[in-house]
N, C-alpha and C positions, 0 to 999 in steps of 0.2 A: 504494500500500500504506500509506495514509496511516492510515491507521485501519480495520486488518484485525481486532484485536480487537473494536472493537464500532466496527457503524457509524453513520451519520447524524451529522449537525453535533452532537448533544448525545448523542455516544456511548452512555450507562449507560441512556440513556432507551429502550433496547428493550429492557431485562432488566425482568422480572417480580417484583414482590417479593413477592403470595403474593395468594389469595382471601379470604383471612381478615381482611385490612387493608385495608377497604375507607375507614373513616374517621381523619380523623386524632386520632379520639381512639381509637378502635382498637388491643387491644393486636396490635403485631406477633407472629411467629415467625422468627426470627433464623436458627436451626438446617435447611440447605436453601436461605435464601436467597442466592440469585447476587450479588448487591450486596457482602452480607458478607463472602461466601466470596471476593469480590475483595479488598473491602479488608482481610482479615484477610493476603493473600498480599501485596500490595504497599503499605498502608499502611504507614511506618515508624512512626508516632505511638498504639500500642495502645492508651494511657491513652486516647487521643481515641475509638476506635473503641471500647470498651469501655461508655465515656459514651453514646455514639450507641446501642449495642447495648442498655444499660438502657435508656433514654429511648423509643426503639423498645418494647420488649418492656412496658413500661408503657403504652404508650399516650400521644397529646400529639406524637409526632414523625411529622410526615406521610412521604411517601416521596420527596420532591425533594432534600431535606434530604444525606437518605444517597446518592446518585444523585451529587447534583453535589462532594459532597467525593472520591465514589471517580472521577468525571470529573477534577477537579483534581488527585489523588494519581498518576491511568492518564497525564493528560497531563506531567506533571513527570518521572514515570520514562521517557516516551519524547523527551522534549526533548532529550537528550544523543544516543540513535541518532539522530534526523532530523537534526541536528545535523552527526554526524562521514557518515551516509550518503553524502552527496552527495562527499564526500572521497575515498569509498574508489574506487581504479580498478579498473575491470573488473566494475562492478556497473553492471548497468539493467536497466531492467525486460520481463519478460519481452513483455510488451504492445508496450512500444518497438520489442524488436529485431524481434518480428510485424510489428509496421508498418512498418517499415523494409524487410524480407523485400517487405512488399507492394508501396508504392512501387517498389522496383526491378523487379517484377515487370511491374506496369502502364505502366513506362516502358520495358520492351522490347516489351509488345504493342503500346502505342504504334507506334513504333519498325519492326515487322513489317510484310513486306507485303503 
């Protein structure tokens, strides 16, 4: 569950930021974009998204830009859960305890005779 939010090694990089922004001199549309609508919920640094949001909506800001700050901002707020996870007792994963289930299983048909 390492990255249920969004997935693949560069998380933000399967969110869509619009058909209208095809270049980077392209002005964006902020308003609807998924990128934004993240980092406006989890960035703490508004001034900074704000900037990005002009700079965006003018045009001159391509879309990696915004992508990898809200990467950096999603992975910093989840550093402290992955963090104390492993800590807590009586959590695994529902995956594990399946597999687990399963091995024992296959080690009594084993077993059978």
């Amino acid at each position: 569950m390492r990255r249920t939010i969004l997935t693949g090694d560069r998380p933000t990089g399967v969110l869509h930021l619009g058909h209208s922004h095809l270049r980077v001199t392209d002005p964006g549309r902020v308003e609807g974009n998924p990128v934004f609508a993240y980092l406006d919920a989890f960035d703490p640094d508004t001034s900074a998204v704000a900037e990005l949001k002009a700079r965006y909506r003018a045009g001159g800001l391509g879309d990696v830009i915004p992508k990898r700050r809200l990467t950096e901002v999603i992975e910093t707020f989840l550093e402290p859960i992955r963090t104390r996870r492993p800590r807590s007792p009586g959590i695994s994963s529902p995956c594990a305890r399946s597999c687990a289930r399963a091995r024992r299983g296959a080690e009594r048909g084993r077993r059978a005779p």
